[in-house]
PyMOL CGO cylinders between C-alpha atoms (Angstrom):
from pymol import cmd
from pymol.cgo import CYLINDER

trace = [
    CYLINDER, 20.54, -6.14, 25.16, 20.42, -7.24, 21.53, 0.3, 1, 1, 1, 1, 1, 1,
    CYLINDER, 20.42, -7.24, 21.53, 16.64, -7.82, 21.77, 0.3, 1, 1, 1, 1, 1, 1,
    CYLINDER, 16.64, -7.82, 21.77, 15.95, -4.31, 23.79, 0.3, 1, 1, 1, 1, 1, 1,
    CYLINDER, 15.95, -4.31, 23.79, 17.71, -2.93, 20.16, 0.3, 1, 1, 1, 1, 1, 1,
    CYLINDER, 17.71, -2.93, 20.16, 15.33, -4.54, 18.15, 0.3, 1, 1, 1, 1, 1, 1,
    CYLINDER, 15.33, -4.54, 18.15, 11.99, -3.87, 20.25, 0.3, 1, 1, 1, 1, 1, 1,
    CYLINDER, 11.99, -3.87, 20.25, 13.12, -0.18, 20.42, 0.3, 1, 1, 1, 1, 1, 1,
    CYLINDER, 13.12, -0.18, 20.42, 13.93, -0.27, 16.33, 0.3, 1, 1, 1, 1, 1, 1,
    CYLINDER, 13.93, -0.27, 16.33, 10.49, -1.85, 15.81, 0.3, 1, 1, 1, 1, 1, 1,
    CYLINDER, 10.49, -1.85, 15.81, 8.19, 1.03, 17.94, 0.3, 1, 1, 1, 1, 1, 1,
    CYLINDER, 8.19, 1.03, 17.94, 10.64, 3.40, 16.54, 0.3, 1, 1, 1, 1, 1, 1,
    CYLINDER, 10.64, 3.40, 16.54, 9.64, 2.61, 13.16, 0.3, 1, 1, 1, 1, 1, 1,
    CYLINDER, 9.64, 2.61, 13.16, 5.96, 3.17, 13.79, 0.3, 1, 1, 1, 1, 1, 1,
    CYLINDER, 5.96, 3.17, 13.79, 6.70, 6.64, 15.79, 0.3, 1, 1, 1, 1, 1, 1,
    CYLINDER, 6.70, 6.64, 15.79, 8.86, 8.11, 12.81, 0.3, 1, 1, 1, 1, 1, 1,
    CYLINDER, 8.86, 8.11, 12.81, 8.49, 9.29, 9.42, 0.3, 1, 1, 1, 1, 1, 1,
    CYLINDER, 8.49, 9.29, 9.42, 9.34, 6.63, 6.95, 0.3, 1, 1, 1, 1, 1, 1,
    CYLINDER, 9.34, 6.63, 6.95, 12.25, 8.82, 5.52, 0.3, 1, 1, 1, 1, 1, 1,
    CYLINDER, 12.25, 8.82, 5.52, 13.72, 8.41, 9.03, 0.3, 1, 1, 1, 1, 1, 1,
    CYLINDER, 13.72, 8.41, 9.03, 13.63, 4.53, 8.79, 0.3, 1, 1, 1, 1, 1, 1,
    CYLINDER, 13.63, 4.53, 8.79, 16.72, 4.74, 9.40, 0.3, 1, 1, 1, 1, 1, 1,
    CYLINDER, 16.72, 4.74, 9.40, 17.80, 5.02, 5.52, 0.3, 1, 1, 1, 1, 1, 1,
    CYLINDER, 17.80, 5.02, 5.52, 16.17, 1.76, 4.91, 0.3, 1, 1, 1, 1, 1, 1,
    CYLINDER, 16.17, 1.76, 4.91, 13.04, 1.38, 2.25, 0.3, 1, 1, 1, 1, 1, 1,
    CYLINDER, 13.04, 1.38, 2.25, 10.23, -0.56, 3.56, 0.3, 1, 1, 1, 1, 1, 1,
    CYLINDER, 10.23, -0.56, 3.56, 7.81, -0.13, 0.70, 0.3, 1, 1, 1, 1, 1, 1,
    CYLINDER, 7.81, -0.13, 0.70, 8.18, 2.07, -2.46, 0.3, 1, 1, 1, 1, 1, 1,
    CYLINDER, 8.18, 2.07, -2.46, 6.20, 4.77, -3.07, 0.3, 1, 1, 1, 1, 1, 1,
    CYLINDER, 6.20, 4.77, -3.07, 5.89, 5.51, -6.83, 0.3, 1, 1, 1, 1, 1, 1,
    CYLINDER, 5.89, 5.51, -6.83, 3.27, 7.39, -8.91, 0.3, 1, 1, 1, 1, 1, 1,
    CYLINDER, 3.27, 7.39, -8.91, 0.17, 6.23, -10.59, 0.3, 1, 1, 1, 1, 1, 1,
    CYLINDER, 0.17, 6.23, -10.59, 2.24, 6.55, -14.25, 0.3, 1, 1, 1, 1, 1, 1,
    CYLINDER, 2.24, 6.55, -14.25, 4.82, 4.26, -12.82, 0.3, 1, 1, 1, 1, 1, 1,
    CYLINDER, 4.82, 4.26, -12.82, 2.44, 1.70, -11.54, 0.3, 1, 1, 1, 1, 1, 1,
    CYLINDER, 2.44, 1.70, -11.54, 0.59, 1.50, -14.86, 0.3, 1, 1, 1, 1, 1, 1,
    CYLINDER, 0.59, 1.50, -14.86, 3.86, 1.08, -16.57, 0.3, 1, 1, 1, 1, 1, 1,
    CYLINDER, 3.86, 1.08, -16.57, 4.90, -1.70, -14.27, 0.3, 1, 1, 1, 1, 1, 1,
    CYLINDER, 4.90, -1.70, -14.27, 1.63, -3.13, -15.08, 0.3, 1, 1, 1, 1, 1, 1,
    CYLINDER, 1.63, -3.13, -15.08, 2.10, -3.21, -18.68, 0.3, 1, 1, 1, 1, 1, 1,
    CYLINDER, 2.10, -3.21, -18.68, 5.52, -4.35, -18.75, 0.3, 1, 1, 1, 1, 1, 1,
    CYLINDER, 5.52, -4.35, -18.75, 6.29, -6.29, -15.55, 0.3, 1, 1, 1, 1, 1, 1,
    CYLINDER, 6.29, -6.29, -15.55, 3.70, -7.96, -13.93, 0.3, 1, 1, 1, 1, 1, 1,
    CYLINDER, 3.70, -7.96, -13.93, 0.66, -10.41, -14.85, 0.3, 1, 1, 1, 1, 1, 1,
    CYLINDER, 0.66, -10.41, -14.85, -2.84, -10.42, -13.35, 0.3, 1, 1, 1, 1, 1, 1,
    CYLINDER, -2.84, -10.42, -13.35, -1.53, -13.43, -11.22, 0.3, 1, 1, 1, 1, 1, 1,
    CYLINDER, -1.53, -13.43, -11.22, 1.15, -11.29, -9.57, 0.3, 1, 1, 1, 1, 1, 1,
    CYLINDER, 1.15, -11.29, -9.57, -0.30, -8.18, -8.28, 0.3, 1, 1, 1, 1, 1, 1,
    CYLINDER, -0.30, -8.18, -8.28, -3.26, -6.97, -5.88, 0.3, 1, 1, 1, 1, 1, 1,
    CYLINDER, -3.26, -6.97, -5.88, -4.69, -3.61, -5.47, 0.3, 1, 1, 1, 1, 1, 1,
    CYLINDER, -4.69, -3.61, -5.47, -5.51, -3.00, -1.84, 0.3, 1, 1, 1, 1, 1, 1,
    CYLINDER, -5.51, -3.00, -1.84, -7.91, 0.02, -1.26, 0.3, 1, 1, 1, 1, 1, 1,
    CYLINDER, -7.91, 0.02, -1.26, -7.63, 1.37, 2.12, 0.3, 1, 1, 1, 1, 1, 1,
    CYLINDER, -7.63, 1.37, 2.12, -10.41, 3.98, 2.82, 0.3, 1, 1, 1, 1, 1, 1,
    CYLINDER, -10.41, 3.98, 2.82, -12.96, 3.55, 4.85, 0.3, 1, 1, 1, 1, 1, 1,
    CYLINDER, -12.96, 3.55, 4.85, -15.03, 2.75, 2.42, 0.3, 1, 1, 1, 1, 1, 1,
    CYLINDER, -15.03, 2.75, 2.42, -15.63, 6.63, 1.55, 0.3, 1, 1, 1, 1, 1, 1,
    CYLINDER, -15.63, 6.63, 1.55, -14.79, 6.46, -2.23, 0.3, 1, 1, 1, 1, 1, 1,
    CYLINDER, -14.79, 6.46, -2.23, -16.86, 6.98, -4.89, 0.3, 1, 1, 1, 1, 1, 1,
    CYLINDER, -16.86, 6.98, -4.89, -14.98, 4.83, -7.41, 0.3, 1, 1, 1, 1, 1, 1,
    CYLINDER, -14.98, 4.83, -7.41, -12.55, 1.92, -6.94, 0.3, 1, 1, 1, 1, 1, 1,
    CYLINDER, -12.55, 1.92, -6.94, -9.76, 0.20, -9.33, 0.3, 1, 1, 1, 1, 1, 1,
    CYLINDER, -9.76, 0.20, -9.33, -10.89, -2.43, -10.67, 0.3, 1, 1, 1, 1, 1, 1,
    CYLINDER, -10.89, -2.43, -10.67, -10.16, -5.86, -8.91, 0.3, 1, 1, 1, 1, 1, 1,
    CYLINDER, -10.16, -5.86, -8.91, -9.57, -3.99, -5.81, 0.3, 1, 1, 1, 1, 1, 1,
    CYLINDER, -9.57, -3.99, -5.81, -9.79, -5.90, -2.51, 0.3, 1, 1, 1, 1, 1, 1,
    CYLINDER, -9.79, -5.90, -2.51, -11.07, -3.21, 0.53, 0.3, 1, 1, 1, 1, 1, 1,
    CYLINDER, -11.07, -3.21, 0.53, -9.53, -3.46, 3.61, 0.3, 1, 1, 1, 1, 1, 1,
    CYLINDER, -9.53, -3.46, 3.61, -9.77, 0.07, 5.85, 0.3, 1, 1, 1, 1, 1, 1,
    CYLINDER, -9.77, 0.07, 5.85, -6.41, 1.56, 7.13, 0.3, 1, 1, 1, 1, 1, 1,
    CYLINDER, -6.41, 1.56, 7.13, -7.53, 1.15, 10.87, 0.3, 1, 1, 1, 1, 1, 1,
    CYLINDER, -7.53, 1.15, 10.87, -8.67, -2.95, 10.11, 0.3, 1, 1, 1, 1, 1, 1,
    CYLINDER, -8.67, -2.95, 10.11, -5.17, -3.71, 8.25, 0.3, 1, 1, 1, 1, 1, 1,
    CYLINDER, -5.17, -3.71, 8.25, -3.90, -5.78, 11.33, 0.3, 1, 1, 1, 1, 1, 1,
    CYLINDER, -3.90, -5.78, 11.33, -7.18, -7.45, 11.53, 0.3, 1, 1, 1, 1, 1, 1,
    CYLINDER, -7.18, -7.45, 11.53, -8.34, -8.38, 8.64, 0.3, 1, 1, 1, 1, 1, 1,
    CYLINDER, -8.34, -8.38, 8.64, -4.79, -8.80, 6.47, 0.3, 1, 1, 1, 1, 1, 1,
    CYLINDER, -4.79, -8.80, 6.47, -4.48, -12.54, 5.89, 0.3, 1, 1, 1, 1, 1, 1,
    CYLINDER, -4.48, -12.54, 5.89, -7.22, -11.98, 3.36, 0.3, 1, 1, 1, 1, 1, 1,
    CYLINDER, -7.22, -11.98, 3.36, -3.86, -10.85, 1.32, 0.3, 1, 1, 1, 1, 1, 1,
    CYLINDER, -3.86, -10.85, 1.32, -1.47, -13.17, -0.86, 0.3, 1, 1, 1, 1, 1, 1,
    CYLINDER, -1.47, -13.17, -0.86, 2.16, -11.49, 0.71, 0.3, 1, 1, 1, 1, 1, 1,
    CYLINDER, 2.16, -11.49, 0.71, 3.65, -13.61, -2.00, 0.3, 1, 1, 1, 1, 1, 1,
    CYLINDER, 3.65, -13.61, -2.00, 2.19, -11.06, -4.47, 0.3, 1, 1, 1, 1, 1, 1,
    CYLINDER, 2.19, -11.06, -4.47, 3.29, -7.42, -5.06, 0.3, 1, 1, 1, 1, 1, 1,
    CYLINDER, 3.29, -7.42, -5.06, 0.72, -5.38, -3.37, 0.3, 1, 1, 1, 1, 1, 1,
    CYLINDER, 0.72, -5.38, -3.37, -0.01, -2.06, -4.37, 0.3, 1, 1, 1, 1, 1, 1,
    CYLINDER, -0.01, -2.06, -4.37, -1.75, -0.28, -1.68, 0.3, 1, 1, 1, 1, 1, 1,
    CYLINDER, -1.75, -0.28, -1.68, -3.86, 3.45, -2.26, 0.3, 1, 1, 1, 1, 1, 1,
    CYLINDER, -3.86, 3.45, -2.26, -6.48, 5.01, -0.76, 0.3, 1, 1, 1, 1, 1, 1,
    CYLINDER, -6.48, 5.01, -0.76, -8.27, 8.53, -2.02, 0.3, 1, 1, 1, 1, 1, 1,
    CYLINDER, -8.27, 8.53, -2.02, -4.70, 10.62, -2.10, 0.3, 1, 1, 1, 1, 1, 1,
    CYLINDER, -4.70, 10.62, -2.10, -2.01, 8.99, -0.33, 0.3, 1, 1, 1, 1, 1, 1,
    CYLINDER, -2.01, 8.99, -0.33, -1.51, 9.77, 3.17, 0.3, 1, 1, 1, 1, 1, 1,
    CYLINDER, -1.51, 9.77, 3.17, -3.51, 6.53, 4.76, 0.3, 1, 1, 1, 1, 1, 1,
    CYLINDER, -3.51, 6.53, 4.76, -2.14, 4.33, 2.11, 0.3, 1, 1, 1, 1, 1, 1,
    CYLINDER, -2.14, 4.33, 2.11, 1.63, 5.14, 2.98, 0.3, 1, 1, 1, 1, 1, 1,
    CYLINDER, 1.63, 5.14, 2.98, 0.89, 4.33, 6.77, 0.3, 1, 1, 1, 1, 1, 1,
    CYLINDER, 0.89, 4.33, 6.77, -1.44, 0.87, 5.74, 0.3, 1, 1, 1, 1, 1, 1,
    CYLINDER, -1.44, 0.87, 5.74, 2.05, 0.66, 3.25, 0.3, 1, 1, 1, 1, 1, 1,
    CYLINDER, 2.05, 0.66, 3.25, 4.40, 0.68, 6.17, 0.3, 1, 1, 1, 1, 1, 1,
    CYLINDER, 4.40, 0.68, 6.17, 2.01, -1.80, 8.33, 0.3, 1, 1, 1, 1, 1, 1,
    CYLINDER, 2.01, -1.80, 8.33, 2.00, -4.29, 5.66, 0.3, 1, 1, 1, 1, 1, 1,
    CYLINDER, 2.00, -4.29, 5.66, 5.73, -4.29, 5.60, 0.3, 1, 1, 1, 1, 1, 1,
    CYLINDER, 5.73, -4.29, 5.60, 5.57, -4.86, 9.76, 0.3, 1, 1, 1, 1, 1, 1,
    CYLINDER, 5.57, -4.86, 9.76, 3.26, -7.68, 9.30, 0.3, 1, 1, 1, 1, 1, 1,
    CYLINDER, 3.26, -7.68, 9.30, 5.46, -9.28, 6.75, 0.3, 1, 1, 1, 1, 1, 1,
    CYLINDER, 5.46, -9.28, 6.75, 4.44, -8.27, 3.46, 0.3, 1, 1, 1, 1, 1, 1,
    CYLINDER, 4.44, -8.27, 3.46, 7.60, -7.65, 1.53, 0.3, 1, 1, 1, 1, 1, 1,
    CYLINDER, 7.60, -7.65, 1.53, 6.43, -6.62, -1.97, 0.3, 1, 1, 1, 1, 1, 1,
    CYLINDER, 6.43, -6.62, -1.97, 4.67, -3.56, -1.35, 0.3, 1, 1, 1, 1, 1, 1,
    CYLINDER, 4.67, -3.56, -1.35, 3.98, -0.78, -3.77, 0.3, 1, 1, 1, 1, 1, 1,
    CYLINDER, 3.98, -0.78, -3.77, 2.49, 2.76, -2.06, 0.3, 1, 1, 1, 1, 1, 1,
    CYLINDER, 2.49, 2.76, -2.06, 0.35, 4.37, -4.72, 0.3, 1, 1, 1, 1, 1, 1,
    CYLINDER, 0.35, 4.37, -4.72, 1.54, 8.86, -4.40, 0.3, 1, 1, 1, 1, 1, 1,
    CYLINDER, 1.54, 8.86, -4.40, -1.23, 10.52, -4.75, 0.3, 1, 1, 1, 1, 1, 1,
    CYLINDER, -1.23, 10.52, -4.75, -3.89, 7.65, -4.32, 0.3, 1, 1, 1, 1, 1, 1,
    CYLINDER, -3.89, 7.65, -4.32, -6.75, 7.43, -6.38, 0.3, 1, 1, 1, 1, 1, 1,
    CYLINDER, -6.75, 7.43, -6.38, -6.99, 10.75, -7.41, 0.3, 1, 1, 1, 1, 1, 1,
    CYLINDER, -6.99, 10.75, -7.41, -3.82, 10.73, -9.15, 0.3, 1, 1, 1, 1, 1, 1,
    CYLINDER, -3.82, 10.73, -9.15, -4.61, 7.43, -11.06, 0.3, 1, 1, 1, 1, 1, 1,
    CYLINDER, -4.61, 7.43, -11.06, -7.92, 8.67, -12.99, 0.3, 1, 1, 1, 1, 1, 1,
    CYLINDER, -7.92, 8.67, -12.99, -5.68, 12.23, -13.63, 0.3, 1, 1, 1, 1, 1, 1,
    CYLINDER, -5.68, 12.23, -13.63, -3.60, 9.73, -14.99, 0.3, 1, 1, 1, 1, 1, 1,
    CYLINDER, -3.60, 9.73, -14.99, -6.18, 7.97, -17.14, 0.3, 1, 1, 1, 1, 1, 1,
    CYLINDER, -6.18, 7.97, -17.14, -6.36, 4.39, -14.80, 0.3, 1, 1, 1, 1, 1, 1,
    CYLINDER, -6.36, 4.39, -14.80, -9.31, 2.56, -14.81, 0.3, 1, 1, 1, 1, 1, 1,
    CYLINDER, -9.31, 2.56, -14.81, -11.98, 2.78, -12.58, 0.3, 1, 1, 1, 1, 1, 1,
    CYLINDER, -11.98, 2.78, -12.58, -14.87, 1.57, -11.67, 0.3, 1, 1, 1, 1, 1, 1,
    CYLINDER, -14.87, 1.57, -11.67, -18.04, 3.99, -9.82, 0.3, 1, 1, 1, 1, 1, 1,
    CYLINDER, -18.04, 3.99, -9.82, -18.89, 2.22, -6.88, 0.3, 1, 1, 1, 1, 1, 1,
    CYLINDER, -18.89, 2.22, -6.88, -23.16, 1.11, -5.63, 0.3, 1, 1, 1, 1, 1, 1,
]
cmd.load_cgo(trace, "trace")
């Protein structure tokens, strides 16, 4: 019985909204300001990634980036350190919260959901870089 719990818990979690998780946080979602600050005060170079998630739609990308598609996560995601903090966005936040949450399924325990995506980051003067 203990293992029908669990299955159920686990396709649950992909068929609800994260804030019905069951109250429990499986990423953060934070804004671009926060992210930066984190940046500047937490982490090194060595401890982060950025993980862009369109479909390789975007015009400009954060520098560093590594570009993995939303739809490909589950495919192509041991190209990713899960021992760094990974800090996933995509053009304004919708696919990166659901690439945010499969990370977390696959393993990945240190994940930061960028609100508002890319957009949000150059309102908030990040650095990008034009892509071609």
């Amino acid at each position: 019985m203990n293992i029908f719990v669990s299955v159920m818990k686990n396709i649950l979690s992909f068929l609800l909204p994260d804030s019905m998780n069951y109250g429990k946080e499986i990423y953060r979602s934070i804004s671009p300001e926060e992210i930066m600050h984190l940046l500047k005060e937490n982490f090194s170079k060595s401890e982060y990634t950025f993980l862009d998630v369109r479909n390789g739609d975007g015009l400009t990308v954060i520098p560093g980036s590594i570009e993995i598609p939303h739809n490909e996560i589950e495919k192509n995601f041991s190209q990713l350190d899960f021992s760094k903090t990974i800090i996933v966005y995509c053009q304004s936040g919708v696919r990166s919260r659901k690439a945010s949450k499969k990370l977390y399924n696959l393993g990945a325990k240190n994940v930061i959901n960028m609100d508002g995506g890319i957009l949000e980051w150059e309102r908030a003067g990040g650095r990008v870089l034009k892509k071609g």
